[in-house]
C-alpha angles and dihedrals in degrees: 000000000000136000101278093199083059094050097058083037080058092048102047087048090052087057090038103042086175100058126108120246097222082047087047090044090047091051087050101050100042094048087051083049091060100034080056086056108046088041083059087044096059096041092061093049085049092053094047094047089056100047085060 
């Protein structure tokens, strides 16, 4: 299976055909990054809400 953080790299590169890899791979790492933490976000307030 491959790297799914290079397969969206690879995608954004392929819309944006100026832009740097190391700049793409960066984006993509850092939005994953956020989507992580506002997925674990929304799970603790679930969590709390269900505890009340």
């Amino acid at each position: 299976m491959s790297d799914p953080m290079e397969t969206w790299t690879d995608r954004l590169r392929d819309t944006a055909p100026g832009l740097e890899e190391n700049r793409a791979r960066s984006f993509v790492h850092d939005l994953y990054t956020a989507a992580q933490n506002d997925l674990g976000e929304e799970e603790a307030e679930a969590d709390f809400e269900r505890e009340e």
